[in-house]
MARVEXZA-302647 format. One line per 2 residues: number of its first residue (from 1); their letters; for each residue x, y, z of N, C-alpha, C. Coordinates in Angstrom, 1 decimal. Each point is the difference from the previous one (the first is absolute). Layout:
REM MARVEXZA-302647
NUM) a) X,Y,Z,X,Y,Z,X,Y,Z; ...
//
This chain:
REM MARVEXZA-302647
1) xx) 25.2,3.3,55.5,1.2,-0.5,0.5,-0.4,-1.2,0.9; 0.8,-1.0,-0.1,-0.5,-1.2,1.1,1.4,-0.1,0.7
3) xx) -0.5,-0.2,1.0,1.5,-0.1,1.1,-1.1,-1.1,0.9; 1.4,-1.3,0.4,0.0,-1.2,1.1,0.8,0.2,1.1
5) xx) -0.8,-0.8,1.0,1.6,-0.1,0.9,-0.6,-1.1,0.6; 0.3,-1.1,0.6,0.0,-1.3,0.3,0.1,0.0,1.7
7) xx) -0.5,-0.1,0.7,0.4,-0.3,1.8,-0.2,-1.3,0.1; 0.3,-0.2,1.5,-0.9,-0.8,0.6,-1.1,0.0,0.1
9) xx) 0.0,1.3,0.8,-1.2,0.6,0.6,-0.7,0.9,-0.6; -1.2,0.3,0.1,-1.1,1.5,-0.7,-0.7,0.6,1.3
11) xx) 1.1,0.4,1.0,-0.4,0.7,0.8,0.1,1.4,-0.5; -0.2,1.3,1.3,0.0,1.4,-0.7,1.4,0.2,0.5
13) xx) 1.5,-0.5,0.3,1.2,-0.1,-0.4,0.6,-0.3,-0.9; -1.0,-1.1,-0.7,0.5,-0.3,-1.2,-0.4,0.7,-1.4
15) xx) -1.5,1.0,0.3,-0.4,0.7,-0.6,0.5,1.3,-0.1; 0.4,0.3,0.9,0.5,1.5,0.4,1.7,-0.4,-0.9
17) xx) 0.4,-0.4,0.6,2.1,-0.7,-1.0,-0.5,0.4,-1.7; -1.5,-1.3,-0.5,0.2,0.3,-1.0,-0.3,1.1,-1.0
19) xx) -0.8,0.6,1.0,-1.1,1.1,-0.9,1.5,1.5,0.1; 0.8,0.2,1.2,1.0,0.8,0.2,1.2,-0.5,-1.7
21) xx) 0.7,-1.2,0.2,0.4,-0.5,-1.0,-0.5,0.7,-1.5; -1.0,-0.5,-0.1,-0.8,0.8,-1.4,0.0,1.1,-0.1
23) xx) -0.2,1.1,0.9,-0.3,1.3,-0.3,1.2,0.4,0.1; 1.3,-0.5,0.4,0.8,1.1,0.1,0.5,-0.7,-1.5
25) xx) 0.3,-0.8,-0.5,0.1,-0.7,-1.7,-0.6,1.2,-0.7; -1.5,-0.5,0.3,-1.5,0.3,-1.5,-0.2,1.9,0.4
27) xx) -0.2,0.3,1.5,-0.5,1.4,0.2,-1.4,-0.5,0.9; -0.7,1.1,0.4,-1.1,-0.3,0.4,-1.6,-0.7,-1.4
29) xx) -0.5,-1.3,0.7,-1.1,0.0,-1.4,-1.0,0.7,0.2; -0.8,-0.1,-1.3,-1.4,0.7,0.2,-0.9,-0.9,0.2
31) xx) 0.4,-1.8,0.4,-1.0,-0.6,0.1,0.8,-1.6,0.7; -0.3,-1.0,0.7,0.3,-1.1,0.1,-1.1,-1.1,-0.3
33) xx) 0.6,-0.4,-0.6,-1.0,-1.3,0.0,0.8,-1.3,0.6; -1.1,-0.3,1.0,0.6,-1.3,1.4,-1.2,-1.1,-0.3
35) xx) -0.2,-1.1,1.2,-0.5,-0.9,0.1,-0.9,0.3,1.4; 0.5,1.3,-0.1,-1.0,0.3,0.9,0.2,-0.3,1.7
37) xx) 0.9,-0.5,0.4,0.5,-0.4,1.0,0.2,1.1,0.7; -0.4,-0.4,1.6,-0.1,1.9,0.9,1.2,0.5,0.2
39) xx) 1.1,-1.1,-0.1,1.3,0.6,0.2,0.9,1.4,-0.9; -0.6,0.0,-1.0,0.2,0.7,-1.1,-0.4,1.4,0.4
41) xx) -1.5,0.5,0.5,-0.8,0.8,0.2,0.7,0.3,1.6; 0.3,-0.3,0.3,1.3,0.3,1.4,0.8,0.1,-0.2
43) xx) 1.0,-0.2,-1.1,0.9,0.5,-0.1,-0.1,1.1,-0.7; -0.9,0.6,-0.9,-0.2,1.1,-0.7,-0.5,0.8,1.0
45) xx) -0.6,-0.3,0.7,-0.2,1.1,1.1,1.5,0.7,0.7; 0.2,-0.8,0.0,1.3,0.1,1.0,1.3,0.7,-0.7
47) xx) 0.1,-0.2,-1.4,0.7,1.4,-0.5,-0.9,0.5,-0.9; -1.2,1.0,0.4,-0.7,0.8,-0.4,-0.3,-0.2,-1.3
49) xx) -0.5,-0.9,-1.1,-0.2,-0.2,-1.0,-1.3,-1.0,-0.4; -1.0,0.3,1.4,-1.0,-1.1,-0.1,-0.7,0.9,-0.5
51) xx) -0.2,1.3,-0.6,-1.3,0.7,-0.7,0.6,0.8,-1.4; 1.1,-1.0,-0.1,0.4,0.9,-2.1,-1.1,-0.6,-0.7
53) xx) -0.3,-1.4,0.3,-0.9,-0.4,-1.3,-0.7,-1.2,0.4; -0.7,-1.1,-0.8,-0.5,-1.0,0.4,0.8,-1.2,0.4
55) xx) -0.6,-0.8,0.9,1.3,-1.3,0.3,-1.1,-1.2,-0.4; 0.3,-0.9,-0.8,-1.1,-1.3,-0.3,0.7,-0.6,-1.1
57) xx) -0.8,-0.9,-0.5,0.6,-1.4,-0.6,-0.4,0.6,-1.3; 1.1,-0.7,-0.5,-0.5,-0.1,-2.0,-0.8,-1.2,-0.2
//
């Protein structure tokens, strides 16, 4: 599945909106692939889903 979302910003506000957005759509993943950006890895912390699976780039 690929899912976008466009901000301004790629803080962990705007990480947290989108990654919430998706999961409540898609369900929880078994994997993200990001850019690697720390904002991401803070927001998965922050609703409990920084240890389902690997987070890194294709």
């Amino acid at each position: 599945m690929l899912e976008s979302y466009v901000t301004k910003r790629r803080d962990r506000k705007a990480a947290l909106e989108f990654l919430k957005k998706t999961m409540k759509r898609h369900g929880r993943p078994l994997s993200i692939v990001t850019d690697k950006l720390g904002s991401y890895g803070v927001a998965m912390k922050e609703i409990g889903n920084f240890v389902v699976g690997p987070i890194g780039t294709s």
